[in-house]
matplotlib code that plots the C-alpha trace (Angstrom):
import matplotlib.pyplot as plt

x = [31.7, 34.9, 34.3, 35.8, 39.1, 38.1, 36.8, 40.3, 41.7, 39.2, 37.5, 38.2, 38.1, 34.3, 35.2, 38.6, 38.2, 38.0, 38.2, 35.6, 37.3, 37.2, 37.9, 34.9, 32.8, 33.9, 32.4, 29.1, 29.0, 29.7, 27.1, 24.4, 24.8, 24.3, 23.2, 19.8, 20.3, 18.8, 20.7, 19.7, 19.6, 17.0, 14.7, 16.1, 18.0, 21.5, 22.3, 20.1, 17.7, 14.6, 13.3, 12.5, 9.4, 9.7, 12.1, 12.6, 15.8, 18.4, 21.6, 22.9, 20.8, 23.1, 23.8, 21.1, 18.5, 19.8, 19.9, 16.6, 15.2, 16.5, 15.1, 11.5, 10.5, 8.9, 9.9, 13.3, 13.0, 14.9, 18.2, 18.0, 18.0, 21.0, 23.2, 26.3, 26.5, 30.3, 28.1, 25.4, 28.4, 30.1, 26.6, 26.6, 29.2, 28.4, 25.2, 26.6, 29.0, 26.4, 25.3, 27.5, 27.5, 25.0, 23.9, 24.1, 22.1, 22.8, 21.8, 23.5, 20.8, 21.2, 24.3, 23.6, 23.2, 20.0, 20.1, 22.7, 23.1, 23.4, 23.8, 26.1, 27.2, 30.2, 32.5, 29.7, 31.2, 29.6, 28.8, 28.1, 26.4, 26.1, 24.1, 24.9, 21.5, 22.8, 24.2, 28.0, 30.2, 30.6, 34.1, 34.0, 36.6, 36.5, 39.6, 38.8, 37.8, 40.3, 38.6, 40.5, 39.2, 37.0, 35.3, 31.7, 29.6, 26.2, 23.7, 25.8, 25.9, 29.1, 29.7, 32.5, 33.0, 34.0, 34.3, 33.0, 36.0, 35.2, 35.1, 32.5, 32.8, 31.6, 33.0, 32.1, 32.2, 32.2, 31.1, 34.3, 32.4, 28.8, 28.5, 26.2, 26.6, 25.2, 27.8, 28.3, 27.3, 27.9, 28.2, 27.4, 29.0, 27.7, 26.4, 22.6, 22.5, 20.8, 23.3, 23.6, 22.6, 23.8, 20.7, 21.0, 17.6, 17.1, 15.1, 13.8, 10.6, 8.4]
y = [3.7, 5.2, 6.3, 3.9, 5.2, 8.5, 8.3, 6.7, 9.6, 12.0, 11.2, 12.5, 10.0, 10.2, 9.2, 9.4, 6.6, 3.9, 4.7, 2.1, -0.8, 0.9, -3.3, -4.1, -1.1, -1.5, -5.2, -4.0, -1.5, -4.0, -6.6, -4.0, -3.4, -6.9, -9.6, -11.5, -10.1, -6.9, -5.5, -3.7, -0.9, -1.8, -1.2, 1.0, 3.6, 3.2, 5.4, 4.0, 6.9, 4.9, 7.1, 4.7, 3.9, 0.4, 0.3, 3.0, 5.0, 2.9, 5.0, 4.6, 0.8, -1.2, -5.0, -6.1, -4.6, -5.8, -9.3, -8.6, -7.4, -10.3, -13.0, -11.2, -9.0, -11.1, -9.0, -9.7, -13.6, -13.4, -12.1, -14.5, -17.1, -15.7, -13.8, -15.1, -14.2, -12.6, -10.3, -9.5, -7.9, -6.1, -4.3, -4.0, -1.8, -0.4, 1.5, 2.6, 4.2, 5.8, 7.3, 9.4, 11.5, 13.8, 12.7, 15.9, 14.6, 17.0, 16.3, 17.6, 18.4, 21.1, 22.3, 23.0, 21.7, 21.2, 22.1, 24.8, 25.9, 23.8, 24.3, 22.4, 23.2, 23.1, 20.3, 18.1, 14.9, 15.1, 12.3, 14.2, 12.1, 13.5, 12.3, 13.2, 12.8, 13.8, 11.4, 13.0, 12.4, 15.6, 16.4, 17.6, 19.7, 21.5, 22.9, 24.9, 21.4, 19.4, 17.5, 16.2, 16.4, 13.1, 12.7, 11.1, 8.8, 9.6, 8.7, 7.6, 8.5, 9.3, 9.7, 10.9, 12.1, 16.1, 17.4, 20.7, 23.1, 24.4, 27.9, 29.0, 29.7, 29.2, 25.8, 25.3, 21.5, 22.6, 21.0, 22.1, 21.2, 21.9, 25.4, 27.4, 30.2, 28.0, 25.2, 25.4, 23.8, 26.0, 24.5, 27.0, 26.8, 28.2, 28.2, 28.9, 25.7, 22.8, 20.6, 17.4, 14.9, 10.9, 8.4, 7.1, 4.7, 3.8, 0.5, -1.9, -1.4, -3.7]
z = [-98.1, -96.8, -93.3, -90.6, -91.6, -91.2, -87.7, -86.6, -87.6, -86.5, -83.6, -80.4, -77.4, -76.3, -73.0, -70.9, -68.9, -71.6, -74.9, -77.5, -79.2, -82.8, -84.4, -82.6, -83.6, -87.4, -87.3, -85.6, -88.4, -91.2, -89.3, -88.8, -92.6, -93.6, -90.9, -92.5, -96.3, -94.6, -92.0, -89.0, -90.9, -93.1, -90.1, -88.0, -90.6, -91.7, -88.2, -86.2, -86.6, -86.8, -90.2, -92.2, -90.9, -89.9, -86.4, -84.0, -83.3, -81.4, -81.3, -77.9, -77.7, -75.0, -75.4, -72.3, -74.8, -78.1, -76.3, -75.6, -78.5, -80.5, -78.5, -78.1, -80.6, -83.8, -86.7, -85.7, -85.8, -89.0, -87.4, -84.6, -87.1, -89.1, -86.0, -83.8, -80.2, -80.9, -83.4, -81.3, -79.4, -81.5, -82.8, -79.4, -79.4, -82.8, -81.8, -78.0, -80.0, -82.2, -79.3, -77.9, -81.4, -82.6, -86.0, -88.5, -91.9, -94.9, -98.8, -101.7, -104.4, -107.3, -106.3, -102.9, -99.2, -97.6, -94.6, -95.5, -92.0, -88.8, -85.0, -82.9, -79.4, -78.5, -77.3, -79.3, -81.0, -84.2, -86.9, -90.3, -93.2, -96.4, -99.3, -102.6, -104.6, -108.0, -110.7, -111.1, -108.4, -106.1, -104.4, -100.8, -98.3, -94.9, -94.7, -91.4, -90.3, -90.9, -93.2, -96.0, -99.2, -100.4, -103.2, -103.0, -106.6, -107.2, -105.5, -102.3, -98.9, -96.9, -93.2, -91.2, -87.5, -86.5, -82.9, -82.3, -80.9, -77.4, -78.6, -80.9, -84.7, -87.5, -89.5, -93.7, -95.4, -99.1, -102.1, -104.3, -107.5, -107.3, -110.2, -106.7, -104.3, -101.5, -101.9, -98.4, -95.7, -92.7, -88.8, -86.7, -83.0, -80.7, -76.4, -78.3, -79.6, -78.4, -76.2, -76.9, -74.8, -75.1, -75.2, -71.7, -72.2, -75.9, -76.1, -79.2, -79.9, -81.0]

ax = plt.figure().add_subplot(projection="3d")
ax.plot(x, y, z, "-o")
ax.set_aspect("equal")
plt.show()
């Protein structure tokens, strides 16, 4: 997936004081994807949203837990076996990072978005994954974003990382292609919305 290039390019610095090694957060990302045959993510959600039934949600995990979990939990035995200290540290990194975003989940289905409306706060650094869950390849822009057009296969997921301005508005990711009235998705920005708040505890459950 294209996405790493994207959040070069779009992120905002998440925290003044020291901005995250982006080299070492693209390793964690490509490690967290692949470590064991399975990945991290086969567990614990290709986010670290813990939905897939198996792990729980670890965005915002730190390294003393990772660490932890690693050494003590049993169904992770198998990436003990297969991981390097360096990587442990650079997933690390990977899912602190995670943290400090909101994750926004959308799916493209019939020609639409679903959700078709979300609710950010402002200020919020946002990580936006869209799944395109038809066959034919869908083309997306968000020209009030500052999103450049992408286009996305079928059947794939794509993720990228927006910051919510500090004045509220309302912000549309459009599927260019999709033949539907509702091919918008529509971020809604505004003081109503739920703030987010960065995990300041997640653990590894066993």
């Amino acid at each position: 997936m294209r996405t790493l290039a994207l959040f070069l390019v779009l992120a905002a610095p998440l925290v003044a004081a020291a901005e995250p090694d982006m080299k070492l957060v693209e390793k964690g990302r490509a490690v967290s994807r692949t470590v064991a045959g399975i990945g991290c993510a086969g567990c614990h959600g290709p986010y670290g949203e813990g939905d897939v039934g198996i792990g729980p949600y670890i965005r915002g995990v730190d390294l003393s837990k990772i660490r932890a979990a690693i050494a003590g939990v049993e169904p992770m035995r198998i990436v003990k076996s297969a991981i390097q200290p360096q990587d442990i540290e650079a997933v690390a990194a990977y899912y602190s990072w995670l943290g400090q975003h909101q994750l926004v989940k959308a799916l493209v289905k019939r020609n639409r978005f679903v959700p078709a409306t979300v609710e950010i706060y402002p200020g919020t650094a946002v990580q936006l994954a869209i799944k395109n869950a038809g066959q034919a390849p869908r083309t997306f822009a968000g020209s009030g974003m500052e999103v450049k057009e992408f286009q996305l296969p079928g059947l794939q997921t794509y993720d990228l990382v927006w910051r919510a301005p500090e004045r509220e508005g309302r912000y549309t990711l459009r599927c260019v292609d999709c033949a539907s009235d509702e091919r918008d998705l529509t971020i809604n920005v505004s003081r109503a919305a739920k703030p987010y708040r960065a995990p300041q505890t997640a653990a590894l459950g066993k």
